[in-house]
C-alpha positions as CSV (number, residue, x, y, z in Angstrom):
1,X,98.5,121.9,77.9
2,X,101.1,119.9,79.1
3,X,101.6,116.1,78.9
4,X,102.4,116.1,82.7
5,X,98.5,117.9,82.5
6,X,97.2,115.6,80.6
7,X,98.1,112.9,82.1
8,X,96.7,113.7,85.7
9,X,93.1,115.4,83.6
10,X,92.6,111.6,82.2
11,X,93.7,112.6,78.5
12,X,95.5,110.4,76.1
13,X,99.0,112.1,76.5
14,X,102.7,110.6,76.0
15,X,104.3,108.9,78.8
16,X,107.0,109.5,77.1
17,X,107.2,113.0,77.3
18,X,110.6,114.4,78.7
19,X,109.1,116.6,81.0
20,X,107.1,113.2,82.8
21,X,110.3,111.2,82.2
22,X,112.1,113.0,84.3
23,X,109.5,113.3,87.3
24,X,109.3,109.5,87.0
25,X,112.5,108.6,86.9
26,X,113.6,109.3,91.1
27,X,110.9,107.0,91.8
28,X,112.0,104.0,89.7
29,X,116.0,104.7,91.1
30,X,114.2,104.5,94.7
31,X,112.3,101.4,93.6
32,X,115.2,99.6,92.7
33,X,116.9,100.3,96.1
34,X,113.7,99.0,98.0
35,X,113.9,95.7,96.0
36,X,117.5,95.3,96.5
37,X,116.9,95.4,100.6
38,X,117.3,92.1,102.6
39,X,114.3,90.4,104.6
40,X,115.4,91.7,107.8
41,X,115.6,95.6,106.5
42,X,112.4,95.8,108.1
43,X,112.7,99.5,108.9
44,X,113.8,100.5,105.5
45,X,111.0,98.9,104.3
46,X,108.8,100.8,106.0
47,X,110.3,104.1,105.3
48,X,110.1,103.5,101.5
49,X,105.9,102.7,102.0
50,X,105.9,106.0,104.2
51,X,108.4,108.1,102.1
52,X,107.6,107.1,98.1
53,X,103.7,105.9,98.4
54,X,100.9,108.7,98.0
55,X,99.5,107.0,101.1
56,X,100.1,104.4,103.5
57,X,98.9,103.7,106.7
58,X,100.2,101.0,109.3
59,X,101.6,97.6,109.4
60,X,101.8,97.7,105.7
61,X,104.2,94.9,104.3
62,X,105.0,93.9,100.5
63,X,107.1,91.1,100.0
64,X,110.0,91.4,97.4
65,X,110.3,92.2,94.5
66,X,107.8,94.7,94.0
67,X,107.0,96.2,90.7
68,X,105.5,100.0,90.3
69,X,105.7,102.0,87.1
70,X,106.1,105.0,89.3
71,X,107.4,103.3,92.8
72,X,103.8,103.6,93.7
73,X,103.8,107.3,93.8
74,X,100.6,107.4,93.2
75,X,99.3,104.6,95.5
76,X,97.1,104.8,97.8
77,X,97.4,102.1,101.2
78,X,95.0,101.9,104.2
79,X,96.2,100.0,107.4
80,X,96.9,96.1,107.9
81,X,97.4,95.4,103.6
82,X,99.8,92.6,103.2
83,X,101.5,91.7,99.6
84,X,103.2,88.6,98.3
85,X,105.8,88.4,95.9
86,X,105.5,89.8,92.4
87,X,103.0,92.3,93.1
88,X,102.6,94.7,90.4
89,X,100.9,98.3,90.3
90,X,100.6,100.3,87.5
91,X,100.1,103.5,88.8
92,X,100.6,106.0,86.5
93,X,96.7,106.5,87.5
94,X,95.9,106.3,91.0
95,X,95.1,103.3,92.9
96,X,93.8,103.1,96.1
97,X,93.3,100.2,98.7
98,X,91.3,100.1,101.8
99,X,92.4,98.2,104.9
100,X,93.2,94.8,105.4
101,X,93.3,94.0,102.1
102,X,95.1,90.9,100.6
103,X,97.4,90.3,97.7
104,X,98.2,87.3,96.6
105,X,101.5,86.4,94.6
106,X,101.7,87.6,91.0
107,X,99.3,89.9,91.1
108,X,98.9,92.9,88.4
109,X,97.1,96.1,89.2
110,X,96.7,98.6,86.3
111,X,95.2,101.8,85.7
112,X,97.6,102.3,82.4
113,X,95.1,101.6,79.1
114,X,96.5,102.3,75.0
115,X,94.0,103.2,72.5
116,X,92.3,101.1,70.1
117,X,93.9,103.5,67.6
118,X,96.9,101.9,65.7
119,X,98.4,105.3,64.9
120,X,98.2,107.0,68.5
121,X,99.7,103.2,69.4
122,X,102.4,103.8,67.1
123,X,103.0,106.9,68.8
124,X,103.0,105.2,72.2
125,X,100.2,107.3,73.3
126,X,98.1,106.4,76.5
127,X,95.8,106.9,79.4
128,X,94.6,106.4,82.9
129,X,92.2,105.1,85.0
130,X,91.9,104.7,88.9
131,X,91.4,101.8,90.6
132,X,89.5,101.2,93.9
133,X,89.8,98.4,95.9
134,X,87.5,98.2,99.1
135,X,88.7,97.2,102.7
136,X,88.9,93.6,104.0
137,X,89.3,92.3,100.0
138,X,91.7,89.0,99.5
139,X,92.6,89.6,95.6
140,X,93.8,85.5,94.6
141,X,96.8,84.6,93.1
142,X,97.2,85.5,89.8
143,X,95.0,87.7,89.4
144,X,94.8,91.1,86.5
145,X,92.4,94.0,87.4
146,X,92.0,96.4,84.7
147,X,92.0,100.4,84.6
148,X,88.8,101.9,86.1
149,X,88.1,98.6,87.9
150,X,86.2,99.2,91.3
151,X,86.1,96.3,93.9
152,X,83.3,96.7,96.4
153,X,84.5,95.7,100.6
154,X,84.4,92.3,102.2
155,X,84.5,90.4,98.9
156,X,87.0,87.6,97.3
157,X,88.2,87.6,94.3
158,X,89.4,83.8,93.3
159,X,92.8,83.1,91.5
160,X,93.8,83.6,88.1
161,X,90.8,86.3,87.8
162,X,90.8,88.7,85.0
163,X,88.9,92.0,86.5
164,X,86.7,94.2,83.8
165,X,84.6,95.5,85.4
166,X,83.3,96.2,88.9
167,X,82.6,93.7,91.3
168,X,79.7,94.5,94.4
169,X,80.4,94.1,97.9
170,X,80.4,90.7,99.8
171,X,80.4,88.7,96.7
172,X,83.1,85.9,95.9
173,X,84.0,86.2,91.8
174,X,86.1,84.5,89.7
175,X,87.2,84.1,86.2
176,X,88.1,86.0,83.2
177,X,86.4,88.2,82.9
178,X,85.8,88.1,86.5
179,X,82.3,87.5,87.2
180,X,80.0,87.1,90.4
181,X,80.0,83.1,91.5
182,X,78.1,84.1,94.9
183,X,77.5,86.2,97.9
184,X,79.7,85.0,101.1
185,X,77.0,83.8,103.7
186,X,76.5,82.7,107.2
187,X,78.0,79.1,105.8
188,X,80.7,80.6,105.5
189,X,80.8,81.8,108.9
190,X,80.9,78.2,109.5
191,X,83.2,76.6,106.8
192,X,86.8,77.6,105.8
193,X,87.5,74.9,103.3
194,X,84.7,73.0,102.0
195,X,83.5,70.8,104.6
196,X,86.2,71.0,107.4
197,X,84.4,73.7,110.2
198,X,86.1,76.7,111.7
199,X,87.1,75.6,115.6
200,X,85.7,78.8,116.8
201,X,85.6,77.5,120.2
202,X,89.5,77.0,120.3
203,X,90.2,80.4,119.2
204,X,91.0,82.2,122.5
205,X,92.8,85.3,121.7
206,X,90.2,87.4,119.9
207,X,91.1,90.8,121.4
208,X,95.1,90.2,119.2
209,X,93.5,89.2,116.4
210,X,91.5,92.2,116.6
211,X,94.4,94.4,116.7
212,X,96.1,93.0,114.4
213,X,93.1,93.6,111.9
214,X,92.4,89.9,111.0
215,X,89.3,89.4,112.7
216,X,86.4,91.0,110.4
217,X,82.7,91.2,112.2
């Protein structure tokens, strides 16, 4: 079997290998282009997300620079996911991320893991795990999620957060490791910073929010 095979089956392999080296190595040479581009290459932008990413859907935007082991090659983007500086996605294993979700800056994604083995370490051996990351998630500042981390929809997960393991649906988590603080309530439907109340009643222009995929039911 070949590395490139054993690499995509979920083996231990060599990233390393020639053979993935020199699939890998257009992407990077694209990735340094895109990070090179000025604020107002809005249209480049846009063709790099549609032309290099396994996926991406609309009004996608990642602020610059942008770090990918493959260029994100093998990421996966819904509709309406915005990304502040620094983001980084290690994607030799797939990640995928449902709409609307939020990145804030700094933030690392990895699916890349080394084995506890000090001799396959030696020989830079390693594998991969996908990530999932459900729709409407804000992922804080800071924040690490590990290979084989899934992230259930609607939920936060609060700055400087190191993800292990999988975290439900509509729950706000924090920490490291990450772990469930609370569900997000009806307060919350209520409150958007401690005690200072959301001025529903001066929000007028529901239907744009709508389209532009801010406004969650």
């Amino acid at each position: 079997m070949k590395q490139y095979e054993r690499m995509v089956a979920g083996l231990i392999y060599d990233p390393c290998d020639p053979g993935i080296q020199e699939m890998q190595r257009p992407y990077q040479e694209k990735l340094w282009e895109f990070n090179q581009l000025k604020p107002s290459d809005s249209a480049k932008k846009q063709a790099y997300l549609k032309e290099v990413f396994a996926e991406c859907g609309e009004k996608c935007y990642i602020e610059l620079p942008f770090r990918s082991s493959w260029g994100g090659h093998h990421v996966h983007f819904g509709s309406g996911i915005y990304a502040n500086f620094n983001l980084t996605l290690i994607d030799d294993g797939h990640i995928y991320v449902g709409d609307r979700v939020l990145f804030g800056p700094n933030v690392t994604v990895a699916t890349a893991n080394h084995p506890l083995n000090a001799k396959l370490r030696r020989q830079e051996m390693q594998y991969n795990r996908d990530v999932y990351i459900g729709e409407n998630v804000w992922i804080g500042s800071n924040t690490v999620i590990l290979p084989g981390v899934h992230i259930g929809k609607n939920s936060v997960i609060g700055a400087g957060s190191i993800v292990t393991r999988d975290i439900p649906e509509h729950v706000l988590a924090v920490g490291n490791p990450c772990r469930v603080l609370r569900e997000i309530r009806e307060q919350d439907d209520l409150f958007y910073y401690r005690n200072e109340r959301i001025d529903w009643d001066e929000i007028t222009d529901l239907n744009m929010l709508y389209k532009k995929g801010i406004f969650v039911e």
